[in-house]
C-alpha positions, 0 to 999 in steps of 0.5 A: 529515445526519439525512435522510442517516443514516436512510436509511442506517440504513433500507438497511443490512443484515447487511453492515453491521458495527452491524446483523451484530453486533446480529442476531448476538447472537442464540444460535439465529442465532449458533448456527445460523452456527457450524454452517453455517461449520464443520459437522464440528464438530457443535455442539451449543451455546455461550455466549450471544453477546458483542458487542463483547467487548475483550481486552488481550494486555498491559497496555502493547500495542493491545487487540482488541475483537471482534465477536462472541465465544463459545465452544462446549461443547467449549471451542472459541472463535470470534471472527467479524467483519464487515469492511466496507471493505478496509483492505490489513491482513487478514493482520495484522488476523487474526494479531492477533484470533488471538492475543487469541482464543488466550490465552483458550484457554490456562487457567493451570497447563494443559498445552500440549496441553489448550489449547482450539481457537480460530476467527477468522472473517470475513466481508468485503464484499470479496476478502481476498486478491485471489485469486478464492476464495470462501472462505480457510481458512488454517492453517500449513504446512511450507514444503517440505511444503506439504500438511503442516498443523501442528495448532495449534489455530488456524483462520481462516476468510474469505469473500468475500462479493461473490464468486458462484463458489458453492464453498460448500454451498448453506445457507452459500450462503444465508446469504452471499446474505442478507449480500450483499443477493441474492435466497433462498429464504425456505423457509430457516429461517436466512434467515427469522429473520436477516430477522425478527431484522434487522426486529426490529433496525431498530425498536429505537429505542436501537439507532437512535439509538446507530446514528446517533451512531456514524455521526456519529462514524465519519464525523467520524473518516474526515473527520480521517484523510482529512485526515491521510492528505491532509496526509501525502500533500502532505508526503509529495509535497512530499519528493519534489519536494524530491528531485526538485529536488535531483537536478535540481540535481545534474544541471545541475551536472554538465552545466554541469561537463561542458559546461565541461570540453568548453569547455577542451577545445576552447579547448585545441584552439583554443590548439594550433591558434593555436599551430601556424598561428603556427609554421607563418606564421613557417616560411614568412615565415622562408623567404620572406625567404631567398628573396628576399634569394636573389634580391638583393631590398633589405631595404626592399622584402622588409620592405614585401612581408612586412608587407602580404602578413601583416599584420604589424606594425613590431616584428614585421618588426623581430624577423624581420630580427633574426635 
């Protein structure tokens, strides 16, 4: 386990969520990164980087904590997050941070209008949206006027960075090849210090170590939800088969019905058939007694005749010469 973790500490990079979050502490680098994602802004400064900062949008719900949190001297507020594994959660994942990061941007006793802007910005090891895109720049819209953009203040910006279409401008080219492990140029000033920052990172012995317990932990923790989601799939299979079960069941039922209403349909059949091949013998022993009493033939010898040509019994021989 030991052998494992330092070598995963030694190959980690800036697309690890622990190392992009102790290199992005530092102002120049988190500075420098503001202004290569969002350069219309100019900015000229910001506080000093927050890692790991938590916000509670109430007392009773889920609290946010982000990665890396600042603000500008605008007052603008800018969330930016590494988000290593695909969860199928972004949009919703987003919407929240957004509106942590929003409250912050609303100071008591201010008009609506003076709210400060806000960004939530993620950098992903993975296409958010499965749409192709390099970059996702999402603000709202009127439906039946999609190029009409509310400005709400809110931004939220997303890059895929495994993706190689280069539809951004080459200095945040740079720095999504340095998140993604690529070859750069090292005459960028931005990528020779994220690279002496990440060095500076990585013979951090505190750093080190919590970086190994925490490992240690999220490991323990995905071996518990994998075998909750495990336990949750087998419940969940075992529902199914249950039901699967059950329909069968109503199946067989309902072919052993509908196999039993053919049964007495046929044995129906079958009865009038009986019925009319009776009806049908006695019609022609009827007229076969006629006839040979016609012919002065003694009853003895019709009774024998009938009796052996029909395979009939006394009594039955008897009735027929009762009528």
């Amino acid at each position: 386990m030991n052998e494992f973790l330092r070598k995963k500490w030694e190959m980690a990079g800036l697309a690890d969520d622990y190392i992009f979050n102790k290199v992005m502490l530092d102002y120049d680098i988190c500075l420098e990164v503001l202004r290569r994602i969002l350069p219309d802004l100019h900015i000229k400064k910001i506080k000093l980087p927050n890692n790991q900062q938590e916000f509670a949008v109430a007392p009773d719900v889920k609290a946010v904590r982000f990665d890396i949190y600042t603000t500008d001297e605008q007052g603008n507020h800018y969330d930016i997050e590494m988000q290593v594994a695909d969860h199928h959660n972004i949009a919703k994942r987003i919407r929240y941070y957004q509106t942590a990061s929003s409250m912050e941007a609303y100071d008591k006793g201010q008009p609506y209008e003076q709210a400060d802007d806000s960004y939530v910005i993620f950098f992903c090891n993975f296409d958010p949206f499965q749409l192709g895109q390099q970059r996702y720049i999402l603000h709202k819209h009127i439906d039946e006027i999609p190029e009409q953009i509310i400005e709400d203040g809110q931004t939220d910006i997303l890059f895929n960075v495994p993706s190689m279409r280069h539809d951004v401008d080459p200095k945040m080219q740079a720095l999504l090849d340095v998140i993604a492990q690529r070859k750069v140029e090292a005459t960028d000033p931005l990528v020779v210090k994220l690279k002496e920052r990440i060095a500076v990172v990585k013979r951090n012995r505190k750093w080190r170590s919590e970086y190994m317990r925490r490992s240690v932990y999220e490991m323990d923790q995905e071996m518990r939800e994998k075998k909750i989601r495990e336990g949750e799939r087998r419940i969940q299979d075992g529902k199914r088969e249950i039901l699967e079960g059950k329909r069968e069941l109503q199946k067989s039922k309902r072919e052993i019905k509908e196999g039993q209403d053919r049964l007495k349909e046929k044995e129906q059949l079958i009865q009038k058939k009986e019925q009319k091949l009776h009806e049908n013998q006695q019609m022609i022993i009827k007229t076969s007694i006629v006839a040979m009493r016609a012919l002065n033939i003694d009853e003895t010898t019709i009774k024998k005749e009938m009796k052996e040509k029909f395979d009939l019994s006394d009594k039955e021989i008897k009735d027929y010469f009762a009528e």
